[in-house]
Biotite code that builds the C-alpha atoms (Angstrom):
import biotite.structure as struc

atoms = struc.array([
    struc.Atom([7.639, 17.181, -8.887], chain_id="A", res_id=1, res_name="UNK", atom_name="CA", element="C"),
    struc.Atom([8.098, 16.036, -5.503], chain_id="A", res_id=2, res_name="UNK", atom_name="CA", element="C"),
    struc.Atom([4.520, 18.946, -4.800], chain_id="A", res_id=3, res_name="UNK", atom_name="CA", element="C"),
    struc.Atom([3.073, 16.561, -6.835], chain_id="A", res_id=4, res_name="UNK", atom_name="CA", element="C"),
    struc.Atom([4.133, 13.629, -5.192], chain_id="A", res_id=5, res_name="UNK", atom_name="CA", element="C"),
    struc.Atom([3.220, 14.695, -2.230], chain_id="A", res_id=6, res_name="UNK", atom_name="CA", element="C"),
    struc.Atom([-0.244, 15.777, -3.268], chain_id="A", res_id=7, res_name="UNK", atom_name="CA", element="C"),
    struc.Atom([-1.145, 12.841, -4.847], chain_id="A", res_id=8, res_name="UNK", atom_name="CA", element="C"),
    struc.Atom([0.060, 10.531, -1.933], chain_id="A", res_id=9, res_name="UNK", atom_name="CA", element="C"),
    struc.Atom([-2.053, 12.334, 0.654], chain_id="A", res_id=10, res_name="UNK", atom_name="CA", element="C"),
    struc.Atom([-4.985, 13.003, -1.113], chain_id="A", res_id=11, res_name="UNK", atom_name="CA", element="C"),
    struc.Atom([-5.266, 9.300, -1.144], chain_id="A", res_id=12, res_name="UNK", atom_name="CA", element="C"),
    struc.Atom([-4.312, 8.548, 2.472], chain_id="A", res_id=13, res_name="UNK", atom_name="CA", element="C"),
    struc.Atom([-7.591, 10.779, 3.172], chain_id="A", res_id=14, res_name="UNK", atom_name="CA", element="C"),
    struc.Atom([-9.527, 9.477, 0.940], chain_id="A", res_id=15, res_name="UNK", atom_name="CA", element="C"),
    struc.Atom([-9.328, 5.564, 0.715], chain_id="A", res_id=16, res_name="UNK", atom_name="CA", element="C"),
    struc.Atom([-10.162, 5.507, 4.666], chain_id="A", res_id=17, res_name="UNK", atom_name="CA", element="C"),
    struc.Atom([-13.321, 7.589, 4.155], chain_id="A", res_id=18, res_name="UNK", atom_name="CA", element="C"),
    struc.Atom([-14.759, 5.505, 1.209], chain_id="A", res_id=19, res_name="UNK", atom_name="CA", element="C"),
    struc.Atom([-14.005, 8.440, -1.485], chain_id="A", res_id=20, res_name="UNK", atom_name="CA", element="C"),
    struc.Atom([-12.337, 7.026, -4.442], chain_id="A", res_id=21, res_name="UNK", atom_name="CA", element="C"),
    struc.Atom([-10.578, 9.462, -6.536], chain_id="A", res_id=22, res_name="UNK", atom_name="CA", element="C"),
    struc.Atom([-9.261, 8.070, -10.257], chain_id="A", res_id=23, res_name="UNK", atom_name="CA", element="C"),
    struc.Atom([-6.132, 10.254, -10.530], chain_id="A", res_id=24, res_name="UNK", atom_name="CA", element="C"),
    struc.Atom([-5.978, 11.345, -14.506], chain_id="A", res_id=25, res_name="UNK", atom_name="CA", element="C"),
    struc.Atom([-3.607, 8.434, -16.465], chain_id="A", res_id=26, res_name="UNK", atom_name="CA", element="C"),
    struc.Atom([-0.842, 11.282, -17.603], chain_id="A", res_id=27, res_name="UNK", atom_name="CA", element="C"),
    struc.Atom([-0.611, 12.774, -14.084], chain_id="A", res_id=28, res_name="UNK", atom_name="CA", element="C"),
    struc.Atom([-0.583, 9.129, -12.678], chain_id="A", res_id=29, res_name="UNK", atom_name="CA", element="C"),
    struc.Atom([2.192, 7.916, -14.349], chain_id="A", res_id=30, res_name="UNK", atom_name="CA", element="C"),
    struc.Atom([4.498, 11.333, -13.659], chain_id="A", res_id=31, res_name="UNK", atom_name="CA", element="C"),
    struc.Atom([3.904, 10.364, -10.334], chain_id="A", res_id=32, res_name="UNK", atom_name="CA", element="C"),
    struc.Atom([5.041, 6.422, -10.468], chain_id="A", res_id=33, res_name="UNK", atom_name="CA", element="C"),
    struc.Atom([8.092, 7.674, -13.017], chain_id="A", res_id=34, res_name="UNK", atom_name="CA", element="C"),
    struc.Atom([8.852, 9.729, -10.065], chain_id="A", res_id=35, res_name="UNK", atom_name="CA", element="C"),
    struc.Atom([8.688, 7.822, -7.101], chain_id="A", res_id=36, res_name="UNK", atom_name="CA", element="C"),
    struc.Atom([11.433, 4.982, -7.907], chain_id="A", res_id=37, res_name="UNK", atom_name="CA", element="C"),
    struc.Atom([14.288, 7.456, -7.612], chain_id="A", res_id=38, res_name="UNK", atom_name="CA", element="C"),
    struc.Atom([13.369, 9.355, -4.726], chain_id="A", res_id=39, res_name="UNK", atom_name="CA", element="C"),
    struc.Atom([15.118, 8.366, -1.801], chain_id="A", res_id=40, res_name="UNK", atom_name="CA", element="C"),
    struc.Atom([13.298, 9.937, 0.681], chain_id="A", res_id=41, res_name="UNK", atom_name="CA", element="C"),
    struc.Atom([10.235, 7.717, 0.043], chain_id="A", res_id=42, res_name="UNK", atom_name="CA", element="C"),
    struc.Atom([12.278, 4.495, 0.749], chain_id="A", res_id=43, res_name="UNK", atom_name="CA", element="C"),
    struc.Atom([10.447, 3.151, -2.646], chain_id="A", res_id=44, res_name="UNK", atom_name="CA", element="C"),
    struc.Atom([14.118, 1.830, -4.476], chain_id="A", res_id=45, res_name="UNK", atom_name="CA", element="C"),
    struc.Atom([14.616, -0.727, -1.436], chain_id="A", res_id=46, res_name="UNK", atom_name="CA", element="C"),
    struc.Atom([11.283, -1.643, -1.365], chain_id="A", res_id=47, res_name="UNK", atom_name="CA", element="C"),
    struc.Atom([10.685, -2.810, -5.162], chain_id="A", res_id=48, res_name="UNK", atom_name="CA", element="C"),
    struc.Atom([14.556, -3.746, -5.929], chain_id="A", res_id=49, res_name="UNK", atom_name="CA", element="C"),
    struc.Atom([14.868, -6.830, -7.478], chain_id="A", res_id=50, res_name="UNK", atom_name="CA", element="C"),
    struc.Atom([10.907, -6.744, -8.446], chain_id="A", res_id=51, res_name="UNK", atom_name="CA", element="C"),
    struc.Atom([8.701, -5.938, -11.833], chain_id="A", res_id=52, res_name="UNK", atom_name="CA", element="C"),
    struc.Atom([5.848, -3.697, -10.861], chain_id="A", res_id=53, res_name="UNK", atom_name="CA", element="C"),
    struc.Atom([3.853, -3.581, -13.550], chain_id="A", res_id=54, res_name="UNK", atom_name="CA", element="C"),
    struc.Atom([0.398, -2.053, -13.763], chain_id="A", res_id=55, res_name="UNK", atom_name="CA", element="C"),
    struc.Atom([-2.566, -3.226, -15.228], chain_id="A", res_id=56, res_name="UNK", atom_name="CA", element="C"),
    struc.Atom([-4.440, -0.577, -15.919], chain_id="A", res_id=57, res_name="UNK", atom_name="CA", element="C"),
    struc.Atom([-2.072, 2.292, -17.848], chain_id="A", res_id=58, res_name="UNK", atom_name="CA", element="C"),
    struc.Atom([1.061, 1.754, -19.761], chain_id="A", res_id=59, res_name="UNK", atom_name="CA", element="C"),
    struc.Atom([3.487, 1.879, -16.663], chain_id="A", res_id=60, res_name="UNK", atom_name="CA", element="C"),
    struc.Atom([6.293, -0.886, -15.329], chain_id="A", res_id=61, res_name="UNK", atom_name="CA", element="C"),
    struc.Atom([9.552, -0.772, -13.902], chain_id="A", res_id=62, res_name="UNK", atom_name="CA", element="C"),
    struc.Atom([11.945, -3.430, -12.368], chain_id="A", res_id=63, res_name="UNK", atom_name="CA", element="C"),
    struc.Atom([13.325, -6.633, -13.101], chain_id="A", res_id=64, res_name="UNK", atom_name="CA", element="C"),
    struc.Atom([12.579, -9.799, -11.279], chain_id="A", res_id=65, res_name="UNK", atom_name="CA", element="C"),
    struc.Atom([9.011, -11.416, -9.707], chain_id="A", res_id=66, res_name="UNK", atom_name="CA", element="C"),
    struc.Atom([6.472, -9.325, -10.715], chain_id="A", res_id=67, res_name="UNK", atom_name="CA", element="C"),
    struc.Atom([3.922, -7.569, -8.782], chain_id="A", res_id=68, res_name="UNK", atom_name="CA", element="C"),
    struc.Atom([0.972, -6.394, -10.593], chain_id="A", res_id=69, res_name="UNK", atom_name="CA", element="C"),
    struc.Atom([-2.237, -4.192, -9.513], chain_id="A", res_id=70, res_name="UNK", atom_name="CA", element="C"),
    struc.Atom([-3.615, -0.797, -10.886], chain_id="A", res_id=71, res_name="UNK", atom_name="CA", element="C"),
    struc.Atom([-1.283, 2.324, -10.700], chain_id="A", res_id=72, res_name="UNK", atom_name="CA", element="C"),
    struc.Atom([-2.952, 3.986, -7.879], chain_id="A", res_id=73, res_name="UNK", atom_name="CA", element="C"),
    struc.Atom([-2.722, 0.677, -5.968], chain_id="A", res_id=74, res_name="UNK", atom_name="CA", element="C"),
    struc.Atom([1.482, 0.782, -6.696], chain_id="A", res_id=75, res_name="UNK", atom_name="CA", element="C"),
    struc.Atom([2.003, 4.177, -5.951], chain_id="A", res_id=76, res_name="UNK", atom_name="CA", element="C"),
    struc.Atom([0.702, 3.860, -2.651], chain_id="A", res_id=77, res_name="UNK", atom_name="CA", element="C"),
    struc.Atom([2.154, 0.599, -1.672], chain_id="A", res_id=78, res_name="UNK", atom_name="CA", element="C"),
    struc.Atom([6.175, 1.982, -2.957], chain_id="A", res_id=79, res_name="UNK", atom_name="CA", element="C"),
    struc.Atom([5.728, 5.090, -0.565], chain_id="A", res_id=80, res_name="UNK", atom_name="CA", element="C"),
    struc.Atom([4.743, 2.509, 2.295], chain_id="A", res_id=81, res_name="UNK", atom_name="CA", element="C"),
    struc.Atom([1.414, 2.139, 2.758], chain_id="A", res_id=82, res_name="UNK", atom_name="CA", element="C"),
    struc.Atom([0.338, -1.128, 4.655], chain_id="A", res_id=83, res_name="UNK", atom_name="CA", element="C"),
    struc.Atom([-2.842, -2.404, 3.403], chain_id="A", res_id=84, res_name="UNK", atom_name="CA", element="C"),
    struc.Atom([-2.785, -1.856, 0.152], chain_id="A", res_id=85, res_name="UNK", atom_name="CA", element="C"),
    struc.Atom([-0.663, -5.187, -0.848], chain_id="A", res_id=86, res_name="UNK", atom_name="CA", element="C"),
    struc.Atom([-4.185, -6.929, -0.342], chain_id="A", res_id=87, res_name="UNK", atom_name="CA", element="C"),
    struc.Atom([-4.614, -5.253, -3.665], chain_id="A", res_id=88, res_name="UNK", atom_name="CA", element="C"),
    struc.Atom([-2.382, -6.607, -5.459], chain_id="A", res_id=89, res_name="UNK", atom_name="CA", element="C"),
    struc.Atom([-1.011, -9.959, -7.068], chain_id="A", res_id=90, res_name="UNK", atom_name="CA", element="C"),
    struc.Atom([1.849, -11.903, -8.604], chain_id="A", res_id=91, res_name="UNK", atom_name="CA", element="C"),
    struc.Atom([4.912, -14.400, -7.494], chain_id="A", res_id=92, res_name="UNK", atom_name="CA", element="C"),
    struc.Atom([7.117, -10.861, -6.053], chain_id="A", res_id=93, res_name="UNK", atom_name="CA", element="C"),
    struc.Atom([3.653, -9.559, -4.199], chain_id="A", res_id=94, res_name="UNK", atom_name="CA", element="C"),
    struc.Atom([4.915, -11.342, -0.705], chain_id="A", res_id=95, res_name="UNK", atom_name="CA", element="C"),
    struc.Atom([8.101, -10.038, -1.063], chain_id="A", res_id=96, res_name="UNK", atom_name="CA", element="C"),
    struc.Atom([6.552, -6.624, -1.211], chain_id="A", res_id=97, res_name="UNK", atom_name="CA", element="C"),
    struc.Atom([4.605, -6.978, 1.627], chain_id="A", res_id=98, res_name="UNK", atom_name="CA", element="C"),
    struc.Atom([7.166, -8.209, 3.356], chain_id="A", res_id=99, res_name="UNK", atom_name="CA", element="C"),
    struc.Atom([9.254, -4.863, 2.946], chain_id="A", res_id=100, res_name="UNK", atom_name="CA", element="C"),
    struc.Atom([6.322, -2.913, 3.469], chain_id="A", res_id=101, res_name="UNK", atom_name="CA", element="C"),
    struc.Atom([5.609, -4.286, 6.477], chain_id="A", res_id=102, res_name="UNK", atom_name="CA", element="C"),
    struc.Atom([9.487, -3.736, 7.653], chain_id="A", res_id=103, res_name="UNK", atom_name="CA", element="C"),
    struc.Atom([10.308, -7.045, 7.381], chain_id="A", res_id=104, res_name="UNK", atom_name="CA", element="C"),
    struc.Atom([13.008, -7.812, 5.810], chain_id="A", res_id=105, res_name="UNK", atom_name="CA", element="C"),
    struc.Atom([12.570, -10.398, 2.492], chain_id="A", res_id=106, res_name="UNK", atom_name="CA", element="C"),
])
């Protein structure tokens, strides 16, 4: 699983910056989101504790508290870290979120 991670991760780092938009398949997206929660090497548990992420465009959530809401792709990306993405995203926990992202403690 964690191959899979991986690939889908960095095949998105690449292409997001060079105006390539990928739509990952639905069933492979939401192995990946399933899987990133409990990994601890991703840092994604501290970052979304105490937060609903919910997406809105599969059948995917997780969490408890403020919710954060965007498409899946959008959430994967911003649990494993990556700044610029919370721009993407809305709901009353989304500045929490960014906060953590961003290494600031909220």
């Amino acid at each position: 699983m964690h191959a899979l991670v991986d690939g889908t991760v960095h095949h998105q780092d690449i292409r997001r910056p060079l105006g390539m938009p990928r739509v990952i398949p639905p069933e492979r997206l939401k192995r990946v989101l399933d899987a990133v929660p409990g990994n601890p090497r991703l840092g994604a548990g501290r970052r979304i504790r105490g937060l609903r992420l919910q997406a809105t465009d599969l059948d995917w959530a997780i969490g408890e508290g403020p919710e954060v809401h965007g498409t899946g792709e959008a959430l994967l990306m911003v649990m494993t870290g990556r700044r610029g993405i919370v721009s993407e995203l809305a709901g009353q926990g989304t500045p929490t979120l960014a906060a953590r992202v961003d290494g600031k403690a909220a």
